[in-house]
C-alpha positions, 0 to 999 in steps of 0.5 A: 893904159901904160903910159901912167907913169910918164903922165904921172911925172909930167903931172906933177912936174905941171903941179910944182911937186918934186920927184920925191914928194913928202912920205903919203900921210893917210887920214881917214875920211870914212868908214875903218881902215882896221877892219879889212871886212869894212868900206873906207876912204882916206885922203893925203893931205901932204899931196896937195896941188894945183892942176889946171887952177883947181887943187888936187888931192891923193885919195884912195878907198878899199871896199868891203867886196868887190866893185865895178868902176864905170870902166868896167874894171873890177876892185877891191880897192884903189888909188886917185888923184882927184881934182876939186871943184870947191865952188861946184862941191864936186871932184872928179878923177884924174888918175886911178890905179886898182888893186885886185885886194883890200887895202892896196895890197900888191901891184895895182893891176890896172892904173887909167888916166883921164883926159881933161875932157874925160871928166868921171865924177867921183861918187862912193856908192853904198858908203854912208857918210857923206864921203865925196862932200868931205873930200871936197871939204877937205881938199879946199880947207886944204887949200886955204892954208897952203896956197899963197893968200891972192892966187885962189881967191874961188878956192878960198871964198867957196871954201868958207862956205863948205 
């Protein structure tokens, strides 16, 4: 799917976000992103925004071999948006773009972008430690602190409770 970029700016103008948004500040989540040989996820917490009343966060993982995704695109690793259900303790993706190599090496060779009524789970198959929880945890945490006090009154009380 082409059209990312347009949906990309759009996206972020919908959110808030300027057109140069603050240099991607990685943490990790999982797993270890100085060995090329291992599974690991990280996440942006300067990315932060709201899309449709939930907070979305940059994510991206690299895999220890290759994958398939549910479209049947083949990776190694990939780029996201997630957006985060804090109540539900789910997030699902609203863009991904995938990288042929490990560590996001290259051009993404593929980016899809989901309609709001395409909705793909974000699940992390065969890496331990509870990486979709600690996303959400994250993205709601988050949240807290950088939402005005009174415009997220869900995302603060779930958060809590994470």
């Amino acid at each position: 799917m082409r059209p990312f970029y347009p949906a990309l700016l759009v996206f972020f103008a919908g959110a808030g976000v300027s057109a140069a948004p603050a240099s991607p500040t990685w943490l990790t989540l999982v797993g270890d992103p100085n060995n090329p040989k291992a599974d690991y996820i990280e996440f942006d917490p300067s990315g932060l925004a709201r899309d449709n009343g939930l907070p979305t966060l940059p994510v991206r993982g690299s895999r220890a071999r290759a994958r398939t995704s549910q479209e049947g695109i083949v990776f190694r690793s990939f780029e996201a948006v997630v957006a985060v259900q804090c109540k539900k303790r789910t997030a699902h993706f609203v863009s991904t773009s995938f990288y042929a190599q490990p560590d996001f090496k290259g051009t993404p060779f593929r980016t899809v972008v989901f309609a709001p009524s395409d909705i793909r789970l974000m699940a992390f198959r065969e890496i331990k430690g509870e990486p979709t929880l600690r996303v959400v945890r994250a993205a709601c945490n988050t949240a807290i602190k950088t939402i005005e006090p009174g415009t997220a009154p869900e995302v603060e009380s779930q958060a809590l409770k994470l």
